[in-house]
C-alpha positions in Angstrom: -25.9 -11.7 10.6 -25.4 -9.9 13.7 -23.3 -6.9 14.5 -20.0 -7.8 16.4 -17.6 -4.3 17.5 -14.2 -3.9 16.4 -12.1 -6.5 14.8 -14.5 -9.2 15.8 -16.2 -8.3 12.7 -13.9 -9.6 10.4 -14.1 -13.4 12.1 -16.2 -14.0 9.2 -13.4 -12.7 7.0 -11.1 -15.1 8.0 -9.5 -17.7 4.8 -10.6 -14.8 2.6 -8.4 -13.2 -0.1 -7.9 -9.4 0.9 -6.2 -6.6 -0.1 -4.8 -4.5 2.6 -3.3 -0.7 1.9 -0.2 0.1 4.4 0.2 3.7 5.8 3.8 3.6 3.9 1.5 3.1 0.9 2.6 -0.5 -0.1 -0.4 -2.6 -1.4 -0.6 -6.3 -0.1 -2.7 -9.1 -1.2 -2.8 -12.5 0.7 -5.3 -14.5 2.4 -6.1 -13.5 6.1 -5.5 -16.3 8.5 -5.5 -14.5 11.8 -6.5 -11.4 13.6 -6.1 -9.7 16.7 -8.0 -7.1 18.8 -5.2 -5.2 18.2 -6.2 -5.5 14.2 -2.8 -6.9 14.0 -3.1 -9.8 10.5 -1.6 -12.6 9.5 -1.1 -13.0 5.8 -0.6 -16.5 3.5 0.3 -16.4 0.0 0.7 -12.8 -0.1 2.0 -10.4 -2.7 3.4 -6.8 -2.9 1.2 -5.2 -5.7 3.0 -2.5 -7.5 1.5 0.2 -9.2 2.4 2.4 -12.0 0.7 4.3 -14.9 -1.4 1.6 -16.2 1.1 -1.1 -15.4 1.5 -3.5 -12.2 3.6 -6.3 -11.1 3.2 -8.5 -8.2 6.1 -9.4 -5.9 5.8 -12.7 -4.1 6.2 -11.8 -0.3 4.8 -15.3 1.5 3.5 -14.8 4.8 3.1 -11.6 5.7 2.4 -10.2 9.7 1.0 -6.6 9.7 0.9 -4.7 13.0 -2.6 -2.9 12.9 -1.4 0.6 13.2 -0.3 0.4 9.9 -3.2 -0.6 8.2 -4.8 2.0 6.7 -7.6 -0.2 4.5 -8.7 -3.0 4.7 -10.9 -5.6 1.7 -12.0 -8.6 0.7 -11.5 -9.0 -2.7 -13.9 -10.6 -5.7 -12.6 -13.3 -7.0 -15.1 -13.0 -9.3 -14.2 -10.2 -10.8 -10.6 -9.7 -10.0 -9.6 -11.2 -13.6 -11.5 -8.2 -15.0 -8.1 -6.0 -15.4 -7.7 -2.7 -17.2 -4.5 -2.7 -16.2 -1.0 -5.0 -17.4 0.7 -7.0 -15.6 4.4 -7.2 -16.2 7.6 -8.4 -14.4 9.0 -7.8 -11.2 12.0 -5.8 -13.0 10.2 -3.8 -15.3 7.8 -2.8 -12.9 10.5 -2.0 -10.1 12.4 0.2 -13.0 9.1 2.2 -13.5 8.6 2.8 -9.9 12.5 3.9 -9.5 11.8 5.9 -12.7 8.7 7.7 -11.4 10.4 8.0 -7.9 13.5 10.0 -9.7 10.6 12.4 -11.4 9.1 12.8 -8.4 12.2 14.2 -6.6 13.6 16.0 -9.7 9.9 17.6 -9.5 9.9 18.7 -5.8 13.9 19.8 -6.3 12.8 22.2 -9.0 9.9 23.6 -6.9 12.0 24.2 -3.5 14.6 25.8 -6.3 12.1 28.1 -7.6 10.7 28.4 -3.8 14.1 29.8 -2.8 14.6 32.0 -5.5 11.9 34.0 -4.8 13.6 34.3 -1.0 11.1 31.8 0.8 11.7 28.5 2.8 9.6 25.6 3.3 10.2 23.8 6.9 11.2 20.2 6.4 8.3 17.8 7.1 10.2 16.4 10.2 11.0 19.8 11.7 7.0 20.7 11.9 6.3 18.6 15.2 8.3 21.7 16.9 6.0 24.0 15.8 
């Protein structure tokens, strides 16, 4: 096998089932089918995994085009050992209530540390204010 640079490399890649983690942090898994220098990818069959605790569901997305800036890894995945789960699979809804459940924890959480933040007479600068700095 010889060494090709850049996105070449993943000619070989091509038909293969991969998993592909987003910069948003959204989890894909489809079949590559096409890719660019640009490591722009073209998805088939894919599906939106969603994880929470030790549950997951899978959301049924179709073809899927990724621009490559947004790709923050990228794998093939075993078939062979993709059925070895520790993890359940449930429904779309239950697993999109436990995501909107762990989301509302998450911002009740941060709420009650910029509270006690403020109380103590400190501020935090907002994420989208630091570029000014």
């Amino acid at each position: 096998m010889n060494y090709m640079p850049g996105t070449a490399s993943l000619i070989e890649d091509i038909d293969k089932k991969h998993l592909v983690l987003l910069r948003d942090g959204r989890t894909l898994i489809g079949i590559l089918r096409s890719i660019d220098q640009f490591a722009n990818l073209v998805l088939h069959q894919t599906v939106e995994r969603i994880h929470v605790g030790k549950k997951f569901g899978d959301i049924p997305r179709g073809i899927f085009v990724v621009r490559g800036e947004n790709v923050v890894l990228l794998g093939e995945v075993d078939l062979d050992k993709e059925c070895d789960q520790v993890l359940q699979r449930v429904s779309i809804e239950e697993i999109l209530e436990e995501q909107r459940t762990e989301q509302q924890a998450k911002q009740e959480s941060e709420r009650l540390k910029l509270q006690a933040v403020k109380e103590r007479g400190l501020s935090i600068p907002k994420a989208d204010t630091l570029d000014d700095f």
